[in-house]
C-alpha positions in Angstrom: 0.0 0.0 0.0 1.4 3.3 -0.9 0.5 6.8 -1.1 2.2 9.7 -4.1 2.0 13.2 -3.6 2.8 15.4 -6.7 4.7 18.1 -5.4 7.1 19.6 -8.3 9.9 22.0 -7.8 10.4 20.8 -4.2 13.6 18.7 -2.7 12.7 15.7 -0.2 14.2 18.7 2.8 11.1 20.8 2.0 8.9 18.3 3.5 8.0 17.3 7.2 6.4 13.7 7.5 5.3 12.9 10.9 3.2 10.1 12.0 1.3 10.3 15.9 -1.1 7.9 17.0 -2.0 6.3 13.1 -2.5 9.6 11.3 0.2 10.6 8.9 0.5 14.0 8.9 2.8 15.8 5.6 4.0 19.2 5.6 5.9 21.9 3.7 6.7 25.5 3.9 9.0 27.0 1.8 10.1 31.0 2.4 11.5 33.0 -1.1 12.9 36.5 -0.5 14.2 38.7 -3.1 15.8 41.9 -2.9 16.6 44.4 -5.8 18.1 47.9 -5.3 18.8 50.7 -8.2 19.4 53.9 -8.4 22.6 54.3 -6.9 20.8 52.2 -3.3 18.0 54.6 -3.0 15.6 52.3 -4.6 14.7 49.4 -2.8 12.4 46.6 -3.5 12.0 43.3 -1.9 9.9 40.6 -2.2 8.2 37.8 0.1 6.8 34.6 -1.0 5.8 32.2 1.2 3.8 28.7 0.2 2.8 25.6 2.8 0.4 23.5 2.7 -0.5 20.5 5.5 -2.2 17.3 5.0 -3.4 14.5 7.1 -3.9 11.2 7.1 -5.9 8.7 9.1 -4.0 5.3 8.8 -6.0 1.7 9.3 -4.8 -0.1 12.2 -3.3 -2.8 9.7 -0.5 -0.7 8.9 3.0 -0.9 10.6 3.9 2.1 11.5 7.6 1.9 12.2 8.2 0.6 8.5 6.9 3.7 7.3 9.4 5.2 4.1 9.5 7.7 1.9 11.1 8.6 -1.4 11.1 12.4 -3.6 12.2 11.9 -7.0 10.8 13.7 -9.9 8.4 15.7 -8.1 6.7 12.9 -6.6 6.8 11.9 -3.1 6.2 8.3 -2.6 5.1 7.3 1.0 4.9 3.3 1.3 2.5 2.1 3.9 3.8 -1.9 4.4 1.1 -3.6 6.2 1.5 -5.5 9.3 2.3 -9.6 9.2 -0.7 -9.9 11.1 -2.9 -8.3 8.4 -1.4 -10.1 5.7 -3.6 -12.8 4.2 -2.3 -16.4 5.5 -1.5 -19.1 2.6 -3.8 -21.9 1.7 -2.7 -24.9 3.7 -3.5 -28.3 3.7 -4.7 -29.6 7.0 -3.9 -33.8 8.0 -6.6 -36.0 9.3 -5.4 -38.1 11.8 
């Protein structure tokens, strides 16, 4: 089980991934600042741009939690969600009669 979040333009430090009590929470925030001057420095102009976002994620019990990982590669963040051995669906076995 797995979960992708297109997110283009962004390197894998941009993002916060915490999980707490099964929800899965991903965050970013990302702070640009540019300043030009002209006019011999009495012109001045700066600018502030500033984009997050925050999203949260209620996990099902059946997911293990400490094998949580996460990839970034071409603006995709890939977030595998490995289930627990418990959840996983038992083989077919044949059972002896004695």
């Amino acid at each position: 089980m797995g979960l992708e979040l297109a997110a283009p333009g962004k390197t894998k430090e941009d993002f916060i991934i915490e999980i707490d009590h099964n929800v899965l929470t991903i965050s970013s925030e990302t702070k640009n600042e540019t300043e030009q001057t002209e006019n011999n420095g009495r012109y001045t102009r700066r600018e502030f741009s500033y984009t997050s976002f925050r999203r949260a994620f209620t996990l099902p019990e059946t997911v293990n939690t400490d094998a949580i990982n996460a990839v970034y590669e071409n603006g995709v963040l890939l977030i595998t969600l490995p289930k627990k051995e418990e959840a996983l669906p038992k083989p077919k076995r044949l059972i002896d009669i004695i």
